[in-house]
N, C-alpha and C positions, 0 to 999 in steps of 0.2 A: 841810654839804656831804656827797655820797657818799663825798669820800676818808676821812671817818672810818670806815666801811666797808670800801671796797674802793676802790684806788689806778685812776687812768688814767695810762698811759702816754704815748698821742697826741692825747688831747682835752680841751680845756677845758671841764668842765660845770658849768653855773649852775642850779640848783635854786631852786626857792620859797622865798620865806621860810620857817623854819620844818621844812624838810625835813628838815636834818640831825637831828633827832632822830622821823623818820617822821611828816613833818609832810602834809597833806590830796591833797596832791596828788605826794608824791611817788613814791607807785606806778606811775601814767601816766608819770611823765619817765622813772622809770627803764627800763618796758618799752620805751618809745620810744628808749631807748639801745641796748637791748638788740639791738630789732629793727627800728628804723626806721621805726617806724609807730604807730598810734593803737591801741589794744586792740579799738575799737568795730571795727578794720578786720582785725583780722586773718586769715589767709590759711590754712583746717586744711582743704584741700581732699584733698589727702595726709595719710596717716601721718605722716609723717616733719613736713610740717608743723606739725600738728593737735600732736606732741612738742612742736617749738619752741616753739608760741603755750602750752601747758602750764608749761614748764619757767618763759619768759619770765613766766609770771602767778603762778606761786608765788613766786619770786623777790621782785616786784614787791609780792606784797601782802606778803612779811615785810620791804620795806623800808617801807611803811606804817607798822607795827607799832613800831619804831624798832628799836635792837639790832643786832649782828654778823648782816650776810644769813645765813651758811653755818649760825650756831646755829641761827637762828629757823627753819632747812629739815632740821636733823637732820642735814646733811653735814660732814663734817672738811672742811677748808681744802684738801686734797688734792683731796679730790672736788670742789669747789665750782667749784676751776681747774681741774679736766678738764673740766667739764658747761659753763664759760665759755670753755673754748679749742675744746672739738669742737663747740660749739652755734651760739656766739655770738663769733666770732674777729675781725670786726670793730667789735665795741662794745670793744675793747682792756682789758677788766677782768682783774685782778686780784684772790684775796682777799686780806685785809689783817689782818694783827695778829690773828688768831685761834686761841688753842690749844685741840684736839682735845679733846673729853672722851672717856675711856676709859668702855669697854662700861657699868664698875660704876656710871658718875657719872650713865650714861643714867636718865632717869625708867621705870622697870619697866612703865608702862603704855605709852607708846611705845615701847620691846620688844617687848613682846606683840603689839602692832597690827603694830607692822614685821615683826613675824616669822609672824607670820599673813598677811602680803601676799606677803612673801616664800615661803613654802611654795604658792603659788596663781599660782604668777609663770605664764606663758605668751606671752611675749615672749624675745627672747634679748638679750644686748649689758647695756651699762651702763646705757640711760635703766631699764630697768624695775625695775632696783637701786636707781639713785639715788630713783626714783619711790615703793618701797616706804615709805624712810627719811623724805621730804616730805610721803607724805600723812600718815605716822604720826604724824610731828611736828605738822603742821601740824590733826590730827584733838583735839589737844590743846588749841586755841585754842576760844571760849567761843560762836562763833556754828554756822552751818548750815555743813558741811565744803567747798560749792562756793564759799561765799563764802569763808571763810580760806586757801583754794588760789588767792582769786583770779581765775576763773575767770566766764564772761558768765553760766552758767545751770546747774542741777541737769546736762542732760543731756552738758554736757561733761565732768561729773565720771561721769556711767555709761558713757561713750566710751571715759573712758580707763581704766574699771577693767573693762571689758570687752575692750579692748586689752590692758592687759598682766599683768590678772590675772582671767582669765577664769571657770577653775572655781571661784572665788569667786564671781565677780559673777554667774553666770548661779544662784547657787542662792538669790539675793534675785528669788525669786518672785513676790514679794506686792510688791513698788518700798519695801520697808522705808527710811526712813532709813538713809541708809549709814553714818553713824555707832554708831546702834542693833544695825544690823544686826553692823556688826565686833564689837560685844562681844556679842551675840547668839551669832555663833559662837563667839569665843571659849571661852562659856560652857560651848556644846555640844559642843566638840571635849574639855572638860574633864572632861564629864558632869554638868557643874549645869546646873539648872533655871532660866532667868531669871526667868519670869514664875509667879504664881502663877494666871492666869487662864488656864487651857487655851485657850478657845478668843481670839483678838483680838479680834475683832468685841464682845465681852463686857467688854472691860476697858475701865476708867474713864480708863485711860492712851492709850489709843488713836491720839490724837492726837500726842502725845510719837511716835511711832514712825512713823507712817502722813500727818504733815498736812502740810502744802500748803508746800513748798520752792521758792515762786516770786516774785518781785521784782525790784528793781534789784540789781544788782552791783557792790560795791565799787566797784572800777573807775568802773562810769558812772555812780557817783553823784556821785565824786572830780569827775570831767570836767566835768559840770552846775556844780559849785560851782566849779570854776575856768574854766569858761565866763561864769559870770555873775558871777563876784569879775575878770575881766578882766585875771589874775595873767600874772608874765611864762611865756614858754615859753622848754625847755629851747634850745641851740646844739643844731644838726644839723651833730656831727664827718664825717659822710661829704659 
C-alpha cells in the first residue's frame, strides 16, 4: 500500500498487487492520484502546468522504485509536504515516517549536481529549489535521466532545464546527454579536463555522450503491461 509511504487522509487507495514495495504499475496509480488523470494525457500547456505534470512524474517514478517518496526525490519530509499541499491539495497526501538526512549524510555527488543546478536557477519560488534537489537525486539512478524523472520523452527534460535553469542548459550546445553534460561542467567549473580527446567527434566514447535518448517511457511502458495484464485500477477519491 502507499500508506507505507505516505498516509491519506480522505481517500481509500487500492494499489496493484505488488505496489507496496514499487511494484509495475504503481507509478501510473500514483500519478493518477496525484493529478487525476493518465500520464499519456497529461495537460503542460502552461508553465505552471507543464510544473505539475514534472513534479507528479518524479514523484511517481520513485514510487516505482520502491522506498520512502521524499528520499528517493532528495526532499526532507518538510518539503515533500509543501510541494504536496501547494501542488497537489486534493490528492490529500501526506509524508509519512520519514527522517531528514542532514547535508553530511547527503551522497557528495548529488551535492555537487544539486548545487551546480542550483547556482544556474533562473526561475523564482520553490518549485525550482525543490526541482534542483530531484533531478540531482534522481541523476543518481542507473538509466537515461528523463526516464528516472519519469517523464514521456528527452524533451521534457530540456523544457524543464531550460525553464528553470537556464544559463545551464542553454550552454549544452552540442544536445550533450544531460547527464554527461552535468559532470562535464562540473569538471570545467573546477578546471579539470574530462576528456582526453580534444575534439568529440574523435572519441571512441562518443556515443556514451552524444546517442540516441529515444524510446518508451517508464511510465507507458508500466500502462501497456497493465493494459494487457488487465490489473485492477486505482478508486478515483474525487
Amino acid at each position: 500500500m502507499i500508506a507505507a509511504q505516505a498516509s491519506t487522509t480522505e481517500a481509500t487507495v487500492r494499489l496493484p498487487a505488488g505496489s507496496d514495495t514499487g511494484g509495475p504499475h504503481a507509478g501510473i496509480e500514483f500519478y493518477r492520484l496525484l493529478t487525476g488523470r493518465d500520464p499519456a494525457e497529461a495537460d503542460i500547456s502552461t508553465d505552471d502546468d507543464f510544473d505539475r505534470h514534472v513534479l507528479a512524474s518524479i514523484l511517481a517514478a520513485a514510487v516505482m522504485d520502491g522506498g520512502p517518496i521524499a528520499e528517493r526525490v532528495g526532499l526532507s519530509e518538510q518539503e515533500f509536504n509543501n510541494l504536496l499541499t501547494g501542488h497537489f491539495p486534493s490528492a490529500t497526501l501526506r509524508a509519512f515516517a520519514w527522517i531528514p538526512k542532514s547535508t553530511s549524510e547527503i551522497d557528495d555527488e548529488t551535492i555537487m549536481v544539486r548545487d551546480l543546478l542550483l547556482a544556474q536557477r533562473s526561475s523564482d519560488g520553490e518549485v525550482g529549489h525543490w526541482l534542483a534537489a530531484m533531478v540531482a537525486r534522481r541523476a543518481m539512478e542507473p538509466n537515461h535521466l528523463w526516464e528516472d524523472l519519469g517523464l514521456r520523452e528527452r524533451a521534457e527534460l530540456s523544457r524543464l532545464l531550460t525553464r528553470h535553469f537556464a544559463p545551464l542548459a542553454t550552454r549544452n550546445t552540442r544536445n550533450m546527454r544531460w547527464k554527461r553534460f552535468f559532470y562535464r561542467m562540473l569538471c570545467e567549473d573546477d578546471g579539470f579536463v574530462m576528456c582526453t580527446t580534444p575534439v568529440c567527434t574523435e572519441c571512441n566514447d562518443f556515443a556514451l555522450c552524444f546517442g540516441e535518448e529515444s524510446g518508451e517511457s517508464r511510465m507507458a511502458e508500466r500502462r501497456r503491461e497493465f493494459l494487457r495484464g488487465g490489473g485492477d485500477h486505482i478508486d478515483d477519491p474525487r
